[in-house]
N, C-alpha and C positions, 0 to 999 in steps of 0.2 A: 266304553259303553257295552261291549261283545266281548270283552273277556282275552287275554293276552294267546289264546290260542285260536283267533277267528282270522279267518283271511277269505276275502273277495271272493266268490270260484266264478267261471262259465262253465254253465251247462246248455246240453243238448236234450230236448223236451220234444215229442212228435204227437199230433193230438190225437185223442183215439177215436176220430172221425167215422171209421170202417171196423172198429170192435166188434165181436161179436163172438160168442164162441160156440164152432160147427165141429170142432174136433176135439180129439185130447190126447195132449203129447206131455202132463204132469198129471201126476194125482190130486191136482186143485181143478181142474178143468172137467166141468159136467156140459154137454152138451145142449142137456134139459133144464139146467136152470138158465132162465132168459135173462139175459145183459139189458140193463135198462140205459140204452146208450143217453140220451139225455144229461141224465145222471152222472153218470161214465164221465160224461164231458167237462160238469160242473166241477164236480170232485177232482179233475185232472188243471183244473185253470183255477181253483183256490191254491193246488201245492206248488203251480207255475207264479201265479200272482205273490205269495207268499214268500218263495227263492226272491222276487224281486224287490219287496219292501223290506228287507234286508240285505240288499245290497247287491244282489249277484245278478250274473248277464244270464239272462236264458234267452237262446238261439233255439229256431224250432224247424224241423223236418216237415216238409209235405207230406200226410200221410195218402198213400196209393189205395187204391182200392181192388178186392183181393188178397190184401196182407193184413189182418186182423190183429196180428200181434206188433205192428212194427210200433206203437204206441211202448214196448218195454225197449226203450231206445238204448239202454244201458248195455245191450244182447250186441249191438252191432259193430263195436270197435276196441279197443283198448289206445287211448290218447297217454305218453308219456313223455314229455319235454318236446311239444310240442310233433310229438312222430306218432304218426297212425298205421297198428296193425289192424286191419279189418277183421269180420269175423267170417265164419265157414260154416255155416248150421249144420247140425247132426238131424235134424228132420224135414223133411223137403218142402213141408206147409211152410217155412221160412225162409227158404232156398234165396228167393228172390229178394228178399229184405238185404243181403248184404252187399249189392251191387248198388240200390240208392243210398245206403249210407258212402260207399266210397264216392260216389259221385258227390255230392253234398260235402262233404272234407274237402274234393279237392279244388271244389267250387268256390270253396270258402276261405280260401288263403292257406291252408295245409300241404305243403308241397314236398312231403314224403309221407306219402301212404301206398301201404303195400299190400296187396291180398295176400294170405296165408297158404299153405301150402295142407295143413294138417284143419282138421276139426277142431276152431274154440269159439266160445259163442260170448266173447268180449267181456265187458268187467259184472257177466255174469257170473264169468268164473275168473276173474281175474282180480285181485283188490291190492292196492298200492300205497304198502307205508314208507315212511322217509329208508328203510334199511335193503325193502325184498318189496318183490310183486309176492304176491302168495296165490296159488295158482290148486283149482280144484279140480277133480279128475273122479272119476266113475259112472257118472250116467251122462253128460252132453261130451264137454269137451276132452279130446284124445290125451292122453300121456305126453305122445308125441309133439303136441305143444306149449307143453313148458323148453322143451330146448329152443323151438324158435323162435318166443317171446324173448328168452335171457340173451338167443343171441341179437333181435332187433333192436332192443333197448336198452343192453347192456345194465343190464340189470339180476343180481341174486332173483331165482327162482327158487321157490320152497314149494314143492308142491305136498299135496293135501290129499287124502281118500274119503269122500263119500260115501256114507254106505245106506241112510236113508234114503228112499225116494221121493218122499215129502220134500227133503232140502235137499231138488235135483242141481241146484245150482249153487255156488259157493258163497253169494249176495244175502242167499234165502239163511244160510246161517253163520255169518260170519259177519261185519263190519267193522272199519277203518275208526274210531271215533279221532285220529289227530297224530300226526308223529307214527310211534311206533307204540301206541295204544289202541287195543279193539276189545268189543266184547264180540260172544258165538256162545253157541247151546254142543258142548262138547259130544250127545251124544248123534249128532249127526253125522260125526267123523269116524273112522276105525280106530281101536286102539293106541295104535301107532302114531295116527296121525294126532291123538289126543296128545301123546305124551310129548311130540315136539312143539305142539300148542302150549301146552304146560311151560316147556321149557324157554320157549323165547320171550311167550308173555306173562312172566309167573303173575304179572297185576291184573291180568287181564278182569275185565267184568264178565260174570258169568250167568246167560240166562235161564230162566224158568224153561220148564216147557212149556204153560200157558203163554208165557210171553212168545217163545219160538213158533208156537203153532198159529199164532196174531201176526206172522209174518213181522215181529218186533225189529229183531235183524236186517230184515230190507229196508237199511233206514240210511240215509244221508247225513255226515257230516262236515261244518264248514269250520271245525276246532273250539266250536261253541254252542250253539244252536244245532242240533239232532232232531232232524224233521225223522217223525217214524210214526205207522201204523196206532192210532188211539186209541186203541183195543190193546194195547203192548204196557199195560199201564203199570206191571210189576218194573218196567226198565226207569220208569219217570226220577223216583226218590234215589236209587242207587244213579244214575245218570247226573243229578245235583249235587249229590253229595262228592262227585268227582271235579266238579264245577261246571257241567254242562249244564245246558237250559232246552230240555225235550220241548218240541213242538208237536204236538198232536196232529196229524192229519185221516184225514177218512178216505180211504179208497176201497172203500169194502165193493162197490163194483168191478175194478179193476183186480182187484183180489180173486176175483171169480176167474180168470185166465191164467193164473198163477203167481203173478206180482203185486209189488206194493212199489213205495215210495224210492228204494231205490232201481227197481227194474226200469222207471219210466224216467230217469233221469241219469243221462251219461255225460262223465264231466269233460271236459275241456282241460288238459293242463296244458301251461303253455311253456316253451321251450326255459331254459334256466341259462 
């Protein structure tokens, strides 16, 4: 029915009860355009409801009040075989988000989770195919923490340069579609980092900038169904033609804080 590269996932979903945006710590975050939380809320519980009639667990976070962004749950850990690195915010409006997610792991049957020592702000900047984490580096999370992801999880680290501020996070242009297939919008990278992009994924799908700038990228894949941004509509036909089946979603309020479909949803892998 879903296609010989679909599998089950758990995700982590936190509701965006306390959204709002009074700061700005990206270039998508205006202060003065008002968050129609209502809205916010509906649009966060059709792409929650939606994970679930396809088959997958979504576990949800209490959201605190005070923490406006802890609704991009994606920001707060990196889960790999079942081991959680927590995250370390590079801006202190979030400081406190990475203490109730470890709490909440360890709450919940995860019984190695570790706080970090270095600056990363979880599989914001961190994305995981079957070969490498691939790990991005320029505006949030440190250098520094690619060595102690690779050493937590034993795992190849490839790390990646940023050089847009648009795509302050590696989520924002880059994603996993299955295995060791992703598409990204090359020029959010450095040169450099394009050319080992090139090189490992010579198949890679490659996006627009219209698509990229619809936050197209911030999109979830379960190896079949690509829930991503509906405004991303350049990715739909090349997405099929790979044998995906794009699901459209609207988060254009949540978009106003910086994210999309994948910031607000961090997965669960479970031990192997």
């Amino acid at each position: 029915m879903y296609g010989p590269g679909y599998t089950p996932r758990r995700f982590l979903m936190c509701p965006p009860a306390h959204f709002r945006v009074t700061y700005s710590i990206n270039p998508w975050m205006d202060p003065d355009k008002p968050v129609d939380l209502p809205l916010a809320l509906a649009q966060w519980e059709e792409l929650r409801d939606r994970y679930r009639s396809l088959g997958h667990t979504v576990e949800e976070l209490e959201p605190l009040p005070g923490l406006p962004d802890m609704v991009y749950s994606a920001n707060g850990a990196v889960v790999v075989d079942g081991r959680v690195l927590g995250a370390r915010f590079a801006h202190r409006e979030r400081t406190d988000e990475a203490a109730a997610h470890r709490e909440w792991y360890r709450a919940n049957g995860f019984t190695d989770v570790q706080e970090p020592e270095h600056i990363n702000e979880g599989e914001g900047d961190f994305a995981v195919t079957d070969s490498w984490l691939l790990a991005g580096r320029g505006f949030r999370s440190s250098p520094l923490s690619h060595g102690e992801v690779q050493e937590f999880f034993g795992r190849p680290v490839i790390g990646l340069d940023l050089v847009d501020p648009r795509y302050y996070h590696l989520d924002t242009a880059l994603c996993v579609l299955g295995g060791n297939e992703i598409m990204y919008y090359p020029p959010a990278f450095s040169p450099g980092s394009q050319a080992v992009l090139k090189r490992m994924f010579p198949d890679a799908l490659i996006a627009a900038e219209t698509d990229a700038e619809a936050f197209g990228l911030n999109s979830v894949s379960d190896g079949h169904h690509v829930f991503l941004p509906q405004a991303a509509v350049g990715l739909f036909d090349p997405l099929r033609e790979r044998g995906y089946e794009p699901i459209p979603i609207d988060l254009t309020e949540l978009l106003k804080g910086g994210g999309s479909v994948k910031c607000v949803t961090a997965e669960l892998r479970p031990a192997v």
